[in-house]
TORDREN-779245 format. One record per residue (C-alpha): residue number from 1; residue in three letters; z, x, y. Coordinates in steps of 0.2 Angstrom, whole numbers, plus 5000, padded with zeros to 4 digits. Layout:
[rec NUM "ala" [Z X Y]],
...
//
This chain:
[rec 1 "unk" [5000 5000 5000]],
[rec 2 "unk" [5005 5015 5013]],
[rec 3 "unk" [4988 5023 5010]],
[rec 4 "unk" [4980 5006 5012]],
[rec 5 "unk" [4988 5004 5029]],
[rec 6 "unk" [4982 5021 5035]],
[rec 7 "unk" [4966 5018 5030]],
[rec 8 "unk" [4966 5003 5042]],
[rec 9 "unk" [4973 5009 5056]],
[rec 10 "unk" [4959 5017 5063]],
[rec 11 "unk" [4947 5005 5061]],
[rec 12 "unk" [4956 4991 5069]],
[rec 13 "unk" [4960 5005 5083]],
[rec 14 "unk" [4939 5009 5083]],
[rec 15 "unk" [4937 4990 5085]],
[rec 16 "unk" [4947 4988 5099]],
[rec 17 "unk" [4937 5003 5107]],
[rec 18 "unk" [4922 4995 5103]],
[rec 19 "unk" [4926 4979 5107]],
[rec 20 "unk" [4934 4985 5127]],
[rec 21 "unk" [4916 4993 5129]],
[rec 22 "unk" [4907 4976 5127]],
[rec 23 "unk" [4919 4969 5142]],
[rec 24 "unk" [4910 4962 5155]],
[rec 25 "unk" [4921 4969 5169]],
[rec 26 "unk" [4937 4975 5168]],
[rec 27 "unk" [4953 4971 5182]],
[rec 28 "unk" [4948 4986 5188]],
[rec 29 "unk" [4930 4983 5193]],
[rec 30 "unk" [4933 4968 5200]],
[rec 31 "unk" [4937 4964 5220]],
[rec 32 "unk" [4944 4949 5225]],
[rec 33 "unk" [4940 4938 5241]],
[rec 34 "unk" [4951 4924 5245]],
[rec 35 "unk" [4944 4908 5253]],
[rec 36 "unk" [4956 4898 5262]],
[rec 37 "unk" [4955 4881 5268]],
[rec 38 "unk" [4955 4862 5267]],
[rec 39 "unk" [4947 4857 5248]],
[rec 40 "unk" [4957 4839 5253]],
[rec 41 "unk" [4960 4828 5265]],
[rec 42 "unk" [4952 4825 5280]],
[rec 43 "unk" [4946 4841 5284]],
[rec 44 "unk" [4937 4844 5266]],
[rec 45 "unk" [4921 4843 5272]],
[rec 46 "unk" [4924 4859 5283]],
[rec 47 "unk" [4932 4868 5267]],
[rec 48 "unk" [4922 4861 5252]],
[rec 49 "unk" [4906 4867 5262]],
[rec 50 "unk" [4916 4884 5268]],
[rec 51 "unk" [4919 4888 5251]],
[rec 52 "unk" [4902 4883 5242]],
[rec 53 "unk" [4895 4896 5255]],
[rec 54 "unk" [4907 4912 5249]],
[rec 55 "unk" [4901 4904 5228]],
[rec 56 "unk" [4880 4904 5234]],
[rec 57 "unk" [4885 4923 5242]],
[rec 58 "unk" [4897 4929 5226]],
[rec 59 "unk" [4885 4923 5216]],
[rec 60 "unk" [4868 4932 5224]],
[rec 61 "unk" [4880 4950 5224]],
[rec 62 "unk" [4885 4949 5206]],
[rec 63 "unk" [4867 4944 5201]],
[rec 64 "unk" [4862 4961 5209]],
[rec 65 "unk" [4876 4971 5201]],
[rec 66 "unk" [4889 4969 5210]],
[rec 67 "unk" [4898 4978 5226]],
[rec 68 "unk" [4893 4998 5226]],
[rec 69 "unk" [4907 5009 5231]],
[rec 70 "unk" [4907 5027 5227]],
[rec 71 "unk" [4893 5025 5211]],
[rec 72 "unk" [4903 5010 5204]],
[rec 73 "unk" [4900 4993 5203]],
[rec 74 "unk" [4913 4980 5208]],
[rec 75 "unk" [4910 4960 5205]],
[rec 76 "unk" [4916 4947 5216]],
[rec 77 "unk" [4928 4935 5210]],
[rec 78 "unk" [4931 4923 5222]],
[rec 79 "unk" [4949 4916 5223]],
[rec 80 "unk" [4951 4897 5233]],
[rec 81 "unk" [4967 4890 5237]],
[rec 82 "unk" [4968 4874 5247]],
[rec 83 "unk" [4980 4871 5262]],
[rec 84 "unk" [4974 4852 5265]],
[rec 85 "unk" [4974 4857 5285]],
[rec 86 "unk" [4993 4859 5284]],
[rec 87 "unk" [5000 4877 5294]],
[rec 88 "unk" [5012 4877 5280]],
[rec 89 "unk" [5001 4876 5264]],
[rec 90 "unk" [4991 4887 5274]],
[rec 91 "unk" [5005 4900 5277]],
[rec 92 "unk" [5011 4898 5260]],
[rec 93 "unk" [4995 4899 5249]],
[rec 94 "unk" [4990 4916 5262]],
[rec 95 "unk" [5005 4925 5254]],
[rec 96 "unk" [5003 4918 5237]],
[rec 97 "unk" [4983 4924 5235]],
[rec 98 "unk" [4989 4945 5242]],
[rec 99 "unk" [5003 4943 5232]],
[rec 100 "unk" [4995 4938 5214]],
[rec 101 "unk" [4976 4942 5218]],
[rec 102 "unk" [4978 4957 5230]],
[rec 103 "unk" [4964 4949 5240]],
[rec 104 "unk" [4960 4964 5253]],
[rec 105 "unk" [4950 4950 5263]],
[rec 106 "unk" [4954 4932 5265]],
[rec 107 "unk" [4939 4920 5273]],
[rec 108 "unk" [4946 4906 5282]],
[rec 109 "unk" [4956 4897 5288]],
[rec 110 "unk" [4943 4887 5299]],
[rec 111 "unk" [4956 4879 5308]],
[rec 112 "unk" [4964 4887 5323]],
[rec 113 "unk" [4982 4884 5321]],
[rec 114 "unk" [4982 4888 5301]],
[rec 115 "unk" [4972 4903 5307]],
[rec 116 "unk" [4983 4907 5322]],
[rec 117 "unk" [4997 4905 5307]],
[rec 118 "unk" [4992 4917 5295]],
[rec 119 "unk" [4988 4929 5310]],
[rec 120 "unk" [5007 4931 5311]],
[rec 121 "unk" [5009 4941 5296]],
[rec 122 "unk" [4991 4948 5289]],
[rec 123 "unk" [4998 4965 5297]],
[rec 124 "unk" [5010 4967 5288]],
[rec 125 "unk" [5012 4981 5274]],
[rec 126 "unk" [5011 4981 5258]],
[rec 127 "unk" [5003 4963 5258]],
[rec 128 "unk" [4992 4968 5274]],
[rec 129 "unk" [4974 4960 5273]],
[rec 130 "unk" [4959 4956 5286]],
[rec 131 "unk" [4956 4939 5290]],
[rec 132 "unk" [4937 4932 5293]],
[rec 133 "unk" [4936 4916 5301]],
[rec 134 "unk" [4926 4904 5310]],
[rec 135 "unk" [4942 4896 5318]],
[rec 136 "unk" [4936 4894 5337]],
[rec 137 "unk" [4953 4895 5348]],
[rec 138 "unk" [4953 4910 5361]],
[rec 139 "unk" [4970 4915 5354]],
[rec 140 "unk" [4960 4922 5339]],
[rec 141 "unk" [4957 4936 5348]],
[rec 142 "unk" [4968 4937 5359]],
[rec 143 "unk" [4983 4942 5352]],
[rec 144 "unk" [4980 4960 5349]],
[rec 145 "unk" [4977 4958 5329]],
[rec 146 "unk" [4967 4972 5321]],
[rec 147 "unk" [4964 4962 5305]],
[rec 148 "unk" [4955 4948 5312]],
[rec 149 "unk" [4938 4944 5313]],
[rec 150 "unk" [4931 4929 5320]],
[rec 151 "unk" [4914 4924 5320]],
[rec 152 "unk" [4911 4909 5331]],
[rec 153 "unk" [4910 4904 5348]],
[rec 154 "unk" [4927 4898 5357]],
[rec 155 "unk" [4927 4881 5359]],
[rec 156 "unk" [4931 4879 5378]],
[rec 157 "unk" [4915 4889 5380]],
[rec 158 "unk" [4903 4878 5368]],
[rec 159 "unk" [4909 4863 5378]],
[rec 160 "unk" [4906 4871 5396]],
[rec 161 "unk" [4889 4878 5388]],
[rec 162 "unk" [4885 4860 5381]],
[rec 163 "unk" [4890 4852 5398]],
[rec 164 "unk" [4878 4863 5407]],
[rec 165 "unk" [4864 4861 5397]],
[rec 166 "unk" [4865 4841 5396]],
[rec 167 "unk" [4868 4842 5417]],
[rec 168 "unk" [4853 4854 5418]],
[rec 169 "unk" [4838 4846 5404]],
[rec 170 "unk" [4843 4825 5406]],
[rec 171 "unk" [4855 4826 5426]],
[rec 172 "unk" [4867 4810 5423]],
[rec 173 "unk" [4877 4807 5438]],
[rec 174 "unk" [4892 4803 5428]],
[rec 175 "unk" [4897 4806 5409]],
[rec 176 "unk" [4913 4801 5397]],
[rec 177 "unk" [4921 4811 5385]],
[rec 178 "unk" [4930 4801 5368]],
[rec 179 "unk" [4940 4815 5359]],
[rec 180 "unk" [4948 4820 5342]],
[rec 181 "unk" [4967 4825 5349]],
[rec 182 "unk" [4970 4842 5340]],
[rec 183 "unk" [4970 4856 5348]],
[rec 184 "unk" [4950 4858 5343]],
[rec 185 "unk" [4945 4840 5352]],
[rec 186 "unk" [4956 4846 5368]],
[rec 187 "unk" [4949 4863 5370]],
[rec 188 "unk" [4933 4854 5369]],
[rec 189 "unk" [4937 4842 5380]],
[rec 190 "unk" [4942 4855 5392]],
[rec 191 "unk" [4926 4864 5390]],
[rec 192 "unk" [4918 4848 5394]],
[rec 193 "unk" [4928 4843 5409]],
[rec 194 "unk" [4926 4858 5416]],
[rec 195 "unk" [4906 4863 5416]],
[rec 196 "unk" [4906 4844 5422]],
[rec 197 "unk" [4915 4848 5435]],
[rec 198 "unk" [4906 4865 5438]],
[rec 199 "unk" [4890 4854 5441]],
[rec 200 "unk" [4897 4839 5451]],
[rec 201 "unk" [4896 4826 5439]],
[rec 202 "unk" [4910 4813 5439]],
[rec 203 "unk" [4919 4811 5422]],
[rec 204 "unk" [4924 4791 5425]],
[rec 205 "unk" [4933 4789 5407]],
[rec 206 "unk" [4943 4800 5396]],
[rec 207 "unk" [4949 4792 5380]],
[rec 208 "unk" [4957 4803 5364]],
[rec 209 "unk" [4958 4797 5346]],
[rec 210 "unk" [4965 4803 5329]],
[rec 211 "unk" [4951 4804 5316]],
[rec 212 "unk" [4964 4807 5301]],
[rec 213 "unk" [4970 4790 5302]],
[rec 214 "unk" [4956 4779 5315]],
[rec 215 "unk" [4945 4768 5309]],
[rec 216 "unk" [4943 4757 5324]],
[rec 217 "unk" [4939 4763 5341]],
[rec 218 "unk" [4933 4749 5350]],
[rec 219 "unk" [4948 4747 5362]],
[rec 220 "unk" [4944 4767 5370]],
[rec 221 "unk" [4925 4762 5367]],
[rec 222 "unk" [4927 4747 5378]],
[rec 223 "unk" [4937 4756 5391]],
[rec 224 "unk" [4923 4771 5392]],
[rec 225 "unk" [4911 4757 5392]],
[rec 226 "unk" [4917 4747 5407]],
[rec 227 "unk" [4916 4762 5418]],
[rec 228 "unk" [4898 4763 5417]],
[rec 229 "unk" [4894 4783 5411]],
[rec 230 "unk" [4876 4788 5409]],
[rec 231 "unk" [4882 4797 5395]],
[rec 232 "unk" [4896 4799 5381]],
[rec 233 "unk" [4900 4815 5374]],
[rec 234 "unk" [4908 4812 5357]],
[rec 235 "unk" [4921 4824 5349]],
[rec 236 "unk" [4926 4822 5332]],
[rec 237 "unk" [4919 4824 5314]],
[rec 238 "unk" [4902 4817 5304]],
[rec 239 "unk" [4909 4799 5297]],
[rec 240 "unk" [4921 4797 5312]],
[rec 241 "unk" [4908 4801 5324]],
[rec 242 "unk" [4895 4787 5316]],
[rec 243 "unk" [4908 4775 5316]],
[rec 244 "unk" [4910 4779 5335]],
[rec 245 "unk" [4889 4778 5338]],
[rec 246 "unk" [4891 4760 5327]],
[rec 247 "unk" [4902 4754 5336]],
[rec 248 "unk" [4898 4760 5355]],
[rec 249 "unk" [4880 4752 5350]],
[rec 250 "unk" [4891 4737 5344]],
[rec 251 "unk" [4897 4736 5361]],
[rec 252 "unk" [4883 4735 5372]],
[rec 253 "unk" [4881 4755 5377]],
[rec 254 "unk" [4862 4762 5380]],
[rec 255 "unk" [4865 4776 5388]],
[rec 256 "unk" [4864 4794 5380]],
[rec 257 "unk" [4876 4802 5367]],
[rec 258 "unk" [4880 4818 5364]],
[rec 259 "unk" [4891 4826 5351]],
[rec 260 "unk" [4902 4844 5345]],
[rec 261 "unk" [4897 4854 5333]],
[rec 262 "unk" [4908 4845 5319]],
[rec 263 "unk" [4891 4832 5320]],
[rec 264 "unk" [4881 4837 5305]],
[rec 265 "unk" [4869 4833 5295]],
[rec 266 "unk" [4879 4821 5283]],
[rec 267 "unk" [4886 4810 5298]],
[rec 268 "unk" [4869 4811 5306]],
[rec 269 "unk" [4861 4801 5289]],
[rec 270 "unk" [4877 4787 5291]],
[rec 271 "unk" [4867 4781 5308]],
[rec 272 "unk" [4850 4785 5308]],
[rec 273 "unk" [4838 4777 5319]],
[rec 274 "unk" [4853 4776 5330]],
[rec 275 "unk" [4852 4793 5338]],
[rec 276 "unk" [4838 4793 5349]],
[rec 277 "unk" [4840 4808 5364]],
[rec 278 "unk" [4856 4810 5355]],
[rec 279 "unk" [4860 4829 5359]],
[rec 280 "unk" [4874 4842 5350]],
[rec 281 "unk" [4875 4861 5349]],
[rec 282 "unk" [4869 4870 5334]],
[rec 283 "unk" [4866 4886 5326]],
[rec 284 "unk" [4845 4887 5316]],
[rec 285 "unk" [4851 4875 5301]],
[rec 286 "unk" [4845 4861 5310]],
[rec 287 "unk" [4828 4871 5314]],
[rec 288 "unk" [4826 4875 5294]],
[rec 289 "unk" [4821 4893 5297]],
[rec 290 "unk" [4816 4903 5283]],
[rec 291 "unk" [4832 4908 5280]],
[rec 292 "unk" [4839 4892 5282]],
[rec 293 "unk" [4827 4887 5267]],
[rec 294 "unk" [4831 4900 5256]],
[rec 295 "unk" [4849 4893 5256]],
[rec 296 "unk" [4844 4877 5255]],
[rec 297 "unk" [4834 4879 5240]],
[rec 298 "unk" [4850 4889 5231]],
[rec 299 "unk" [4862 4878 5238]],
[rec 300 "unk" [4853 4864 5227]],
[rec 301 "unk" [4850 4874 5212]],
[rec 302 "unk" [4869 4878 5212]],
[rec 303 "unk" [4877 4860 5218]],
[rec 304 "unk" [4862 4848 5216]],
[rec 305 "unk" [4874 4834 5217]],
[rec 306 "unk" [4882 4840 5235]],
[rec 307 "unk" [4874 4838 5251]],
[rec 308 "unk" [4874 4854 5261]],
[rec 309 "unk" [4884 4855 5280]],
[rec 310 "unk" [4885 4866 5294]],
[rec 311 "unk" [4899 4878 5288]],
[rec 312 "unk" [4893 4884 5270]],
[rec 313 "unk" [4880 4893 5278]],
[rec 314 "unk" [4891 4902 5291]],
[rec 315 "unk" [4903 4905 5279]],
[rec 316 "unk" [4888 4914 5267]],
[rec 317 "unk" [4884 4925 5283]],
[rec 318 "unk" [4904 4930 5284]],
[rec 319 "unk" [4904 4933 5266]],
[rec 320 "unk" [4889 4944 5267]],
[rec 321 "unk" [4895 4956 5281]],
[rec 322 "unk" [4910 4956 5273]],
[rec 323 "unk" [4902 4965 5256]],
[rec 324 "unk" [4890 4974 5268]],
[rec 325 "unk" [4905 4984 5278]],
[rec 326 "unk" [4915 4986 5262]],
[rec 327 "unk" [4899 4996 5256]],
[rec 328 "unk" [4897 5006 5273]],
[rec 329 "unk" [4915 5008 5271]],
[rec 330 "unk" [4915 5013 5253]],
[rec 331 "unk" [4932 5005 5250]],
[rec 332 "unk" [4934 4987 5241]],
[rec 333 "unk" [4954 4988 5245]],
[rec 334 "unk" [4958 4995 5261]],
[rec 335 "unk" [4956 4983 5275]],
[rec 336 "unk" [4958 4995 5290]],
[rec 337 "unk" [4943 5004 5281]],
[rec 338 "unk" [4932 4987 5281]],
[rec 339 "unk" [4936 4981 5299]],
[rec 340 "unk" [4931 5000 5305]],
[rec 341 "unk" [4915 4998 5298]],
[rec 342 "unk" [4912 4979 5303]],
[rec 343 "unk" [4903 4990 5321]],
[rec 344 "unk" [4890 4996 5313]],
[rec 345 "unk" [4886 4982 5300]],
[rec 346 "unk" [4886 4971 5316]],
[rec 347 "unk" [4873 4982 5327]],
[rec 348 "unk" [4859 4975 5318]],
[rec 349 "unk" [4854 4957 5310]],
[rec 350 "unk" [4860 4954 5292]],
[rec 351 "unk" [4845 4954 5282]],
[rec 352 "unk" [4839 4935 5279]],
[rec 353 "unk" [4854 4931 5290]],
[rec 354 "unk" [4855 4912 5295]],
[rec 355 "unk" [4869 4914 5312]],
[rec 356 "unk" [4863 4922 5327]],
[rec 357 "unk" [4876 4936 5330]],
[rec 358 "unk" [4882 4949 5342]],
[rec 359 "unk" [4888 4964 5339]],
[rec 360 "unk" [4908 4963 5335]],
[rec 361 "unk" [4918 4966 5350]],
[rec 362 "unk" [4934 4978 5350]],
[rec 363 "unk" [4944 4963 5349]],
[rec 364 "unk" [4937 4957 5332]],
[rec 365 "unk" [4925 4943 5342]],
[rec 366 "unk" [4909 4942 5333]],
[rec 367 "unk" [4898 4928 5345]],
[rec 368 "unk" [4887 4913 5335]],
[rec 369 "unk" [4877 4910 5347]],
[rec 370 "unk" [4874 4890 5347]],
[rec 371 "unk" [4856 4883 5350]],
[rec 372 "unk" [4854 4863 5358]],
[rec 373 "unk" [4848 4851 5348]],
[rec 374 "unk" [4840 4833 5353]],
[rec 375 "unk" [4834 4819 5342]],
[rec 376 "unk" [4816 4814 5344]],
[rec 377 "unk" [4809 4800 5332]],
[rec 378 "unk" [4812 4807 5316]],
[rec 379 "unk" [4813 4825 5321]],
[rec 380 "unk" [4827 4837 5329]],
[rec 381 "unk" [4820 4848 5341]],
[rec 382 "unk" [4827 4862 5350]],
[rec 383 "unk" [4829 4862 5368]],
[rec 384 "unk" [4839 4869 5383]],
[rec 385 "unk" [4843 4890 5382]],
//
């Protein structure tokens, strides 16, 4: 029996060797990117679409091998935890996914006060880790953080920028403004306030709402109605704003609409025929630029039962300048390493980049230019600078 048992040994032991070699990728060849965000609740279509945009991204760098860092070959696991929109779950879930995943870089949150939460402690060591977000508060980057990296626009500015161009292209003599009140829908009605002010154009009606729990707005509508605006600027998300355009229409109003970025494609679908001269800011997706259709086209291959959104496609681009600066840096753990080469990955376009970007800026501001966007019949055209 003794010599039987020798004799075993070292072909069970030669099996496990063998066996190890077929692995597909050890711990040690894998890097981890967290996603964080809203996968429930109100805010899930900002998250789900966030997050199907990092899988499309994964999914293409694996294909190709994986992440190249000093000769070797890293695959992306992707690792989602949802905060539901809640600073807490976000604050929680952030510690949780360095803690067990050791994710160097964590995309998201989207939304600025779970993004201005994490901030308080992605610094710090051993657990530190860069943030990439698309949340569009100016405190982002202005707090001194040197793991943070946002690629957006602020949202004060968009809504100036919008208010200009609307005053400039169509000249209404007077506007109102119906607004989400989270601290997204006031800086937007800041934005808005001010570039109307800017222009001379008188603001007769201000009215805020709450799209988590709203599904009837016909007593602000009314109010906004009666004082007689040439226009309606609209601030919340896709269902919430159609239910808005139903209901304004409902009420008697022919004047022009105009809406936030948080007015896609899905909500668009709810009213159409409705939106005629509508007009919303934008980055290409609603131009379906060649890049914008390559995405398209994997985005369906991969999820042919979802309808692709505005933030999948940003959050590929962030993905993708993430893997590009972890390559130029030639680290996948050290995110000091990876913010110091996000200059260089940012002085030229991304190859088959959908955002329009900027260089990044020493305070981790990397600008998505926003185009204007205006419904004609059955097409969106793009107008305005």
């Amino acid at each position: 029996m003794k010599k039987r048992a020798v004799f075993i040994f070292p072909i069970i032991f030669g099996l496990f060797i063998l066996l190890g070699s077929w692995t597909p990728a050890r711990a040690s060849d894998v890097v981890k990117i967290g996603v964080l965000g809203p996968f429930t609740g109100g805010a899930a279509v900002v998250g789900v679409d966030m997050l199907r945009g990092v899988q499309l991204g994964a999914k293409e760098v694996n294909d190709r091998g994986g992440v190249n860092v000093k000769g070797k070959k890293y695959k992306v696991e992707v690792v989602s935890m949802d905060d539901g929109a809640v600073v807490a779950n976000s604050v929680a879930n952030a510690r949780r996914m360095v803690s067990l995943h050791k994710t160097p870089v964590v995309i998201g949150p989207p939304l600025s006060s779970c993004a201005l939460a994490v901030m308080e402690f992605n610094e710090k060591k051993p657990n530190d880790f860069l943030i990439m977000t698309m949340a569009m508060h100016n405190d982002i980057t202005n707090r001194g953080n040197k793991l943070v990296l946002r690629v957006n626009t602020p949202t004060k500015i968009v809504g100036e920028e919008l208010a200009n161009n609307v005053i400039k292209l169509k000249k209404p003599q007077s506007v109102a403004i119906i607004h989400h009140t989270d601290d997204w829908g006031l800086l937007w009605k800041d934005g808005l306030t001010e570039g109307c002010n800017k222009n001379k154009v008188k603001v007769t009606a201000t009215e805020g709402i709450d799209e988590r729990k709203q599904t009837d707005f016909y007593v602000q509508l009314t109010k906004i109605v009666e004082t007689k605006p040439e226009a309606v600027f609209m601030i919340a998300h896709d269902a919430v704003t159609a239910m808005m355009v139903k209901q304004i229409r409902e009420i008697g109003f022919k004047g022009r609409l105009v809406f936030s970025e948080g007015f896609g494609e899905e909500g668009r679908k709810l009213v159409a025929g409705k939106l005629e001269g509508s007009i919303w800011p934008t980055t290409p997706v609603d131009f379906n630029t060649p890049s914008v259709q390559r995405y398209r086209e994997m985005f369906t291959k991969l999820f042919p039962n979802e309808t692709m959104k505005f933030y999948g496609p940003h959050a590929y681009d962030e993905f993708r300048l993430i893997i590009a600066a972890m390559e130029k840096a030639q680290s996948v753990t050290d995110p000091y390493a990876i913010r110091a080469a996000m200059p260089e990955v940012t002085s030229k376009p991304i190859p088959a980049g959908i955002l329009l970007l900027s260089p990044v800026e020493n305070n981790g501001h990397i600008n998505a230019r926003y185009l204007i966007a205006e419904q004609k019949g059955d097409k969106v055209i793009q107008v305005g600078e």
